[in-house]
N, C-alpha and C positions, 0 to 999 in steps of 0.2 A: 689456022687461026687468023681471024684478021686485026689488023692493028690499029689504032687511031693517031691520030695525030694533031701537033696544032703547028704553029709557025716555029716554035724549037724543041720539039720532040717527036718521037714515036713510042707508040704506050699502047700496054696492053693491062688493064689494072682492074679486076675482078675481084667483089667480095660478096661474101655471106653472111648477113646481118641475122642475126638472133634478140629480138626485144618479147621481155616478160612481162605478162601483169604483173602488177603486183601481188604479191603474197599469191599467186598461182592462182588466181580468183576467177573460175568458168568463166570467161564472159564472151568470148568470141563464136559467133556464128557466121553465116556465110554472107546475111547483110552489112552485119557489121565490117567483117573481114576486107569485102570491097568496099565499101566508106574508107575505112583506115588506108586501102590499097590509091583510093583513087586521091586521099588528101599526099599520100608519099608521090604520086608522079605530078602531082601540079606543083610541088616544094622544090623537088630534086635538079629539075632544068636550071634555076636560080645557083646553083652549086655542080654544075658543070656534070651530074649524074643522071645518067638513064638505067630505070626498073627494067631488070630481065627475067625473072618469075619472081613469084608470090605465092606463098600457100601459108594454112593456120592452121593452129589446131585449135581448143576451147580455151587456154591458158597461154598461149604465144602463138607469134608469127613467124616465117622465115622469110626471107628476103636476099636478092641475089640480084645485084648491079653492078654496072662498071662506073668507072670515074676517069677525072683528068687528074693527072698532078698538084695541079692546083689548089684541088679540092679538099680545104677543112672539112674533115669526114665527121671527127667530133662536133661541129658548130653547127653540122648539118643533123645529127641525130637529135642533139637535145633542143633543137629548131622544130624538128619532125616529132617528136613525144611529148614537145611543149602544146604545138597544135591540133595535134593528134587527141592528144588528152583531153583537152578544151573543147572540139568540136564534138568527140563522140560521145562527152555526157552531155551536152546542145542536143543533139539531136536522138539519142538514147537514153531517155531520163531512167530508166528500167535497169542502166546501166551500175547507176551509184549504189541501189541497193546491195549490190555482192561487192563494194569496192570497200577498203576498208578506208575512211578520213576522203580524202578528193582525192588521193593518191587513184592514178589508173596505172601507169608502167613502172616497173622495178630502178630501182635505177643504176644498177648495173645491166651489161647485155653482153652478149658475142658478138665479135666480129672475127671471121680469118678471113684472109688472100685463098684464090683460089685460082687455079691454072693450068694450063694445058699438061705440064710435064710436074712427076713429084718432085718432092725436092733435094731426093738420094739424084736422080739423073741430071739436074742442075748443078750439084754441087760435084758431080762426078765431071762434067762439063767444064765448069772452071778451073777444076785440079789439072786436067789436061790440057789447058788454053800456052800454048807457045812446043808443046812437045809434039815430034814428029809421027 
């Protein structure tokens, strides 16, 4: 695994973002998917996060980046669903019909950490850290 770094760290910090329409409303296809996809990597730089895949289905997205420490991961979602929302009934007027009110994304979502090793051998790891 490789690791990143800045002037007082070294990090390895992977998640998987889960955002929902609202009220599970179809509305995702594969144009839309990339609009949404391409407004998340021009956001992300500004908050210290690079996209490492992407895929939809008609009702949500999945989403899978790394970050810095640094990184307000919340300030950056509701940055990203705020813009996200805005733009893609701009440019998808077709959109609001299935949306209920202006609502487009739910507002809750998933997030986990995700990483190289589970978190039994982690935890197995530490238990053992000073014993011969």
């Amino acid at each position: 695994m490789k690791l990143d770094n800045n002037n007082h760290s070294v990090f390895a910090l992977y998640y998987h973002l889960v955002l929902v329409v609202k009220y599970r409303r179809n509305v995702f296809d594969d144009d839309i998917s990339l609009f949404a996809r391409n407004i998340f990597e021009k956001i992300a730089p500004s908050y210290n996060m690079t996209l490492l895949e992407w895929n939809h289905d008609v009702d949500h997205v999945h989403i899978m980046f790394k970050a810095h420490p640094n990184t307000e991961i919340s300030k950056f979602i509701n940055a990203y669903k705020s813009a996200s929302s805005r733009l893609i009934k701009k440019n998808y007027p077709e959109v609001r019909k299935k949306l209920w009110k202006e609502y487009f994304w739910s507002q809750s979502f998933c997030l986990l950490t995700t990483g190289g090793a589970p978190i039994e051998v982690i935890k197995k790891y530490i238990e053992t850290q000073g014993e011969r």
